[in-house]
Structure formats: structure tokens, C-alpha cells
C-alpha positions in Angstrom: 23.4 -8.9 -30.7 21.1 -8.9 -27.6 22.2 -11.6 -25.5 19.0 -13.2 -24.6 20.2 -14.8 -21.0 20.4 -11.3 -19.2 17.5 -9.5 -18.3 15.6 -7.0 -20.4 15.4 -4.1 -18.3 17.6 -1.8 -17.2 17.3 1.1 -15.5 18.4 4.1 -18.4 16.5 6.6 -16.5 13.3 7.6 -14.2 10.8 8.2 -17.3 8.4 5.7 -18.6 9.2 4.9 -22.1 5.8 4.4 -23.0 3.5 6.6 -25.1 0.9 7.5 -21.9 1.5 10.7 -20.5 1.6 11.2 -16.7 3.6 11.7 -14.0 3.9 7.9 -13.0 7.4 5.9 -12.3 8.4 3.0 -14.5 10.2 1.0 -16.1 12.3 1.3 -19.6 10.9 -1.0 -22.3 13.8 -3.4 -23.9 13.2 -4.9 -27.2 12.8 -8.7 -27.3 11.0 -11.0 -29.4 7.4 -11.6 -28.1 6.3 -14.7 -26.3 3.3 -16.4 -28.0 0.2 -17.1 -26.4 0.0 -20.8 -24.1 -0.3 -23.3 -27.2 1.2 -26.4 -27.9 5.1 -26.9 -27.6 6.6 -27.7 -31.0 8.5 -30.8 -31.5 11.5 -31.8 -28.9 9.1 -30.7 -25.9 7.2 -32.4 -23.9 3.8 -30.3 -23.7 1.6 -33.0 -21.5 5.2 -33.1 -18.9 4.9 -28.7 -18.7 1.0 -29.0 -18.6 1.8 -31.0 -15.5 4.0 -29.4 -13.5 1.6 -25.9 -14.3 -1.3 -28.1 -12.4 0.9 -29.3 -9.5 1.8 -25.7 -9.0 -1.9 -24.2 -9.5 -2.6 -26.4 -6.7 -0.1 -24.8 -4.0 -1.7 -22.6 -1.6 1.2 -21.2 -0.3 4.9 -19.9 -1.3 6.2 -21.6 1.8 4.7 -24.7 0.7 8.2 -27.2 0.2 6.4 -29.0 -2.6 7.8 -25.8 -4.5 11.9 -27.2 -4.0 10.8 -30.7 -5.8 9.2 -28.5 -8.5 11.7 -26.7 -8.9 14.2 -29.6 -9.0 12.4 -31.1 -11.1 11.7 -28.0 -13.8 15.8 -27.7 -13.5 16.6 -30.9 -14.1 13.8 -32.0 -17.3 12.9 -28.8 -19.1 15.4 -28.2 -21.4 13.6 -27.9 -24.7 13.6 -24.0 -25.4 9.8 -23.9 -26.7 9.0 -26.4 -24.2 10.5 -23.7 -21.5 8.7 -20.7 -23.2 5.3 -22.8 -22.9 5.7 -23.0 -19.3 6.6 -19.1 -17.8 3.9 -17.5 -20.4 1.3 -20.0 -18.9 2.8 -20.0 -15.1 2.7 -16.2 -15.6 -1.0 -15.8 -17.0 -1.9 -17.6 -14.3 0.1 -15.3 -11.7 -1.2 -12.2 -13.3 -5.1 -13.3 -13.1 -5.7 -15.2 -10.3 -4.6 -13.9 -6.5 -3.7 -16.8 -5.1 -1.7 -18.2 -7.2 0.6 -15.0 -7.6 2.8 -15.2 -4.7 3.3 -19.1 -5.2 4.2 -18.3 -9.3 6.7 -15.2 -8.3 8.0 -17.9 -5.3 8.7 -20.5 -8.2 10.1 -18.4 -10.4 12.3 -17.6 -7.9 13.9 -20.9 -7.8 14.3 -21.5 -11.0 15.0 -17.8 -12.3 18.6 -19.0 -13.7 17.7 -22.1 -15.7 17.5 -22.1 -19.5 17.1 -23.9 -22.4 18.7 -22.6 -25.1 19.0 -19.4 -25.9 15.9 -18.6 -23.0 16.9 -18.2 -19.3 13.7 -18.3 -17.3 14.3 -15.3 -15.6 14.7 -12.9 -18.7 11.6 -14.3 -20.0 9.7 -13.5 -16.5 11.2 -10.0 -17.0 10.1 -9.5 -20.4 6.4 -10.4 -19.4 5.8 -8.8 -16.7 7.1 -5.9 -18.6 4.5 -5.9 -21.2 1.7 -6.4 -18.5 2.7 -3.0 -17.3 2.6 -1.3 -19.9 -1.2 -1.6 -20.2 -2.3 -1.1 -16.7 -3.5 2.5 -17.2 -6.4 0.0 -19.6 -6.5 -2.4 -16.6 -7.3 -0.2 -13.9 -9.8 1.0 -16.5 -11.5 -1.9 -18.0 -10.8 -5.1 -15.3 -9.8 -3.8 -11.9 -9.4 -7.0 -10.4 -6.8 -8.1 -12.8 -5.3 -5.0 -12.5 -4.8 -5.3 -8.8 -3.7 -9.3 -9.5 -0.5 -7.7 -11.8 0.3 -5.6 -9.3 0.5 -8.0 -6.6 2.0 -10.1 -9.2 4.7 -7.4 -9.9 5.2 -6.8 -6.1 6.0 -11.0 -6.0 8.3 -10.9 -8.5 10.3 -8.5 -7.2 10.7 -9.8 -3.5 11.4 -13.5 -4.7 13.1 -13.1 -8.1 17.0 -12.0 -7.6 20.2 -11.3 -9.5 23.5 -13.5 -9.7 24.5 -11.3 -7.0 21.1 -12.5 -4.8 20.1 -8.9 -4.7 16.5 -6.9 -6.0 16.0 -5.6 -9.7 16.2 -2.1 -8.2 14.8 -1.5 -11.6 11.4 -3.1 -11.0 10.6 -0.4 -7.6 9.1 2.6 -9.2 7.1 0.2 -11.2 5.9 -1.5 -8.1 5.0 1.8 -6.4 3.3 3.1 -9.3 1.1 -0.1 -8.7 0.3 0.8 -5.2 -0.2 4.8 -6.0 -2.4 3.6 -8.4 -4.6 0.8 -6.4 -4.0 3.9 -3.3 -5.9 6.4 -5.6 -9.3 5.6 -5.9 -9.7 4.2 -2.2 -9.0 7.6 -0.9 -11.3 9.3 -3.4 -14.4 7.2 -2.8 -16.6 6.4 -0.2 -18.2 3.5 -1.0 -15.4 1.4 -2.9 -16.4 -2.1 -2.4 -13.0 -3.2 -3.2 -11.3 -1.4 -0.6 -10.3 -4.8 1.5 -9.0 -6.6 -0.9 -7.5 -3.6 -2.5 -5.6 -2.7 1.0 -4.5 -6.2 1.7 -2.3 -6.5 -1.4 -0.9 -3.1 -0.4 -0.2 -3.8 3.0 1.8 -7.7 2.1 3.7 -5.2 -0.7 4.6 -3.0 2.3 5.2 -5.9 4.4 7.2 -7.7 1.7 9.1 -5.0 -0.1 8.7 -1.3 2.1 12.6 -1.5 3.4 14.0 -2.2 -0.1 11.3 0.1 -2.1 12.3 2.8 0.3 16.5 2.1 -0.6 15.6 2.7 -4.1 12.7 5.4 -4.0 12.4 7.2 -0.9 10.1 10.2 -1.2 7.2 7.6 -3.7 7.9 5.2 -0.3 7.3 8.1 2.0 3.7 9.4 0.0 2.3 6.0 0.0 2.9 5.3 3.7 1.3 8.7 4.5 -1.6 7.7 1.8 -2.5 4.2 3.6 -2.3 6.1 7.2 -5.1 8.3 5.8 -6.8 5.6 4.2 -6.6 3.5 8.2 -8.0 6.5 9.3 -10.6 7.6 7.3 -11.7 4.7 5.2 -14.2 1.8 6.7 -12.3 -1.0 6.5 -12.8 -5.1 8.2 -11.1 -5.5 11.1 -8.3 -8.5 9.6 -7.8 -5.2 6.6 -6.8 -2.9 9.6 -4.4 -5.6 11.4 -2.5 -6.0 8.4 -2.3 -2.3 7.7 -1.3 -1.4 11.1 1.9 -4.1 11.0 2.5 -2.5 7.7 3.0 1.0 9.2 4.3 -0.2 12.4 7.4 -1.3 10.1 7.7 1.7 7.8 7.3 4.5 9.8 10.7 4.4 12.1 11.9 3.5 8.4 10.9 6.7 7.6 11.9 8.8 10.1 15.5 8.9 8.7 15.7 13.1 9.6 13.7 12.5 13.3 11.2 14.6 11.7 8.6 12.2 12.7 6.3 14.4 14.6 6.5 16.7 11.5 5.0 14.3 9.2 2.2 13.4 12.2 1.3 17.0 12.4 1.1 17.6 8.4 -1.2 14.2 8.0 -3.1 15.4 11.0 -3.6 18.5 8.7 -4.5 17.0 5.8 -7.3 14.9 7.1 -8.6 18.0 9.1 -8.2 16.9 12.6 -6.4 19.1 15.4 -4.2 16.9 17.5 -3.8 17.7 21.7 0.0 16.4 21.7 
């Protein structure tokens, strides 16, 4: 019997068990019974009390916000009806995965609350188990609805930095998935010209590096080391606003001594250099 309080995925091996082909890095996919859609919660939970708490949370503009610890305290401490609990993470999550500000306050709550349960459900497994199935259709996302496609990722890229283990440490198991985001948002920007998105596109990618680079990079070194040199072309090739450059610039300014593991450094300056067709005088 699957116990239902652990998480669902675990990290078998490198390939994604998905149907797709492609070279991409993912994530296994666990069996689990699927969440229904936001409705209302049966008998024994409090629908209008979850419906609530949802609101006061929508309204947080920021994960350092401390109205997120009385939230919490308060999630812990009055949500123990199973459906009731269900209810909230699929509607705290839809709202994570499609609109942008919200996603780093969600993934912060979800954070605080990742070990509670009701039931057989622990909040964090159910988290898992969603976000899971929102990857497995981003190759239709990044086809169909761009924008909510970039929102998962970011979403994704939350998750992972707040959401922790009984030991406090990363899902390791959630890294190639979050750099197979960033490849994928990476990709078209350094294909096209004239991608209006590009701003918005590069500032969730340069928070992930910000957030997650020095743990990514533990777990996946070489997919760390091709998206670093991918955003240094994008800096210096791509037009981008001036706050877009800042907040690449503090992205590489962290990753690259990161990189430079080997002292090859100079190496990798002369290959990029190469790449983008420049000659460089030192």
C-alpha cells in the first residue's frame, strides 16, 4: 500500500517517464489518486473557512510578508477535514501556477505548512503530486499559453526553494525539472529577435538563478553550467530594460565563481566569446 503522507516522487533515474520524446530532464511520475477540480468540500469541512484563508493569501504581495506565519498557524491548527484540506492546495496551487504574483507567496505558504495533514493527505505530498501533473504538459503550454507556461515554471522554481524535507533539505528530485523550465523559457529568447516577452521571460530566470543556482548546480552541474552560459549570451546580445539587465547581472555575478570549480574560467569566457562571434583583446 502507498503510504499517502510521503511524497510521490522519487528520483528512479534521469529519464522522463513521460510519453514525449526529447532530450529534456525530469521528473519520474508516481501513481496517486487525482485531485478534483476546486469545488465544494463535502460534509465535515468548512468550504466558506478554506475559501477565506485562499483570499487572505491572494492578497499577499510578498513571501516575506509575516501575515504568512498567522496563516499558516492558523491552516495548522483548523484544517483538519481531509476534503476540506484537498479543497485548499488544488485551489492555492491553481492560483500559483497562473498568476505571477501570487506564485512565490503560494510556494512560501506551502512551505510552512508542507507537514500538516488531515487524514490520510499531508499537504506537502499533495503539492508534489500537482505540480507534477502541471509538468507533464508543458511541452502544450509553451505551445498553446506561454504565459502560464512561464507562471508553472516560476511556480516550480518556488516550490522547490521553500518546500523542504523532514531533514529541512531540497527535493533534489525536483532540479532537472526546474532546469528543464529555464532551458525551455532560455530557448526561444535566444532564437528570436523580436520576443516581446523577453523581460518578463528573463526576470523569472534570473530570481530562479538567484533563488536556486547554488543548490541546482549540487544536483545538476553541467544543465547549471549551459544555462548560465545561455543567459550570458542572451545579456549580451538580446535588447533587454535596464531593471531585466540588473537582475541578470546579480544572477551571473553569483554563478559564475560557482562555476569555475576547475579554474577554467577564462576557458569558458573564450568559448562564449566564440560562440557569439566576437574576438576578445585579453
Amino acid at each position: 500500500m502507498t503510504d499517502t503522507n510521503s511524497p510521490v516522487l522519487e528520483k528512479k533515474d534521469s529519464v522522463l517517464r513521460m510519453p514525449q520524446a526529447g532530450r529534456g530532464r525530469g521528473m519520474t511520475v508516481g501513481q496517486g489518486e487525482a485531485l478534483r477540480r476546486p469545488g465544494p468540500v463535502n460534509s465535515g469541512g468548512d468550504a466558506s473557512r478554506a475559501k477565506t484563508i485562499v483570499e487572505s493569501i491572494l492578497k499577499i504581495k510578498s513571501p516575506d510578508d509575516l501575515q504568512l506565519q498567522d496563516l499558516a498557524s492558523e491552516i495548522k491548527s483548523t484544517m483538519n477535514d481531509e476534503e476540506e484540506l484537498k479543497w485548499f492546495v488544488e485551489e492555492l496551487c491553481t492560483q500559483g501556477l497562473s498568476e505571477r504574483n501570487c506564485a512565490p507567496v503560494a510556494a512560501k505558504l506551502f512551505g510552512l505548512i508542507a507537514q500538516h495533514h488531515a487524514g490520510e493527505s499531508k499537504i506537502r505530498t499533495l503539492l508534489l503530486r500537482r505540480v507534477q501533473s502541471e509538468y507533464a504538459k508543458k511541452d502544450d503550454l509553451a505551445v498553446s499559453d506561454w504565459s502560464h507556461f512561464v507562471t508553472s515554471a516560476l511556480f516550480l522554481g518556488e516550490v522547490f526553494y521553500h518546500v523542504k524535507s523532514e531533514q529541512n533539505t531540497p527535493f533534489k528530485v525536483l532540479a532537472a525539472p526546474v532546469l528543464k523550465y529555464l532551458e525551455m523559457i532560455i530557448e526561444p529568447n535566444l532564437n528570436k529577435d523580436d520576443n516581446k516577452n523577453i523581460d518578463d521571460d528573463m526576470i523569472v530566470v534570473s530570481r530562479q538563478i538567484l533563488l536556486n543556482g547554488a543548490v541546482l548546480h549540487e544536483a545538476v552541474p553541467s544543465g547549471v553550467l549551459e544555462v548560465v552560459q545561455s543567459v550570458t549570451k542572451i545579456l549580451c546580445l538580446c535588447q533587454l530594460n535596464t531593471a531585466t539587465r540588473l537582475n541578470l547581472l546579480a544572477a551571473l555575478a553569483e554563478m559564475w565563481p560557482i562555476l569555475d570549480t576547475n579554474n577554467d574560467i577564462r576557458t569558458q569566457h573564450a568559448l562564449l566569446a566564440t560562440s557569439i562571434g566576437v574576438s576578445l583583446d585579453i
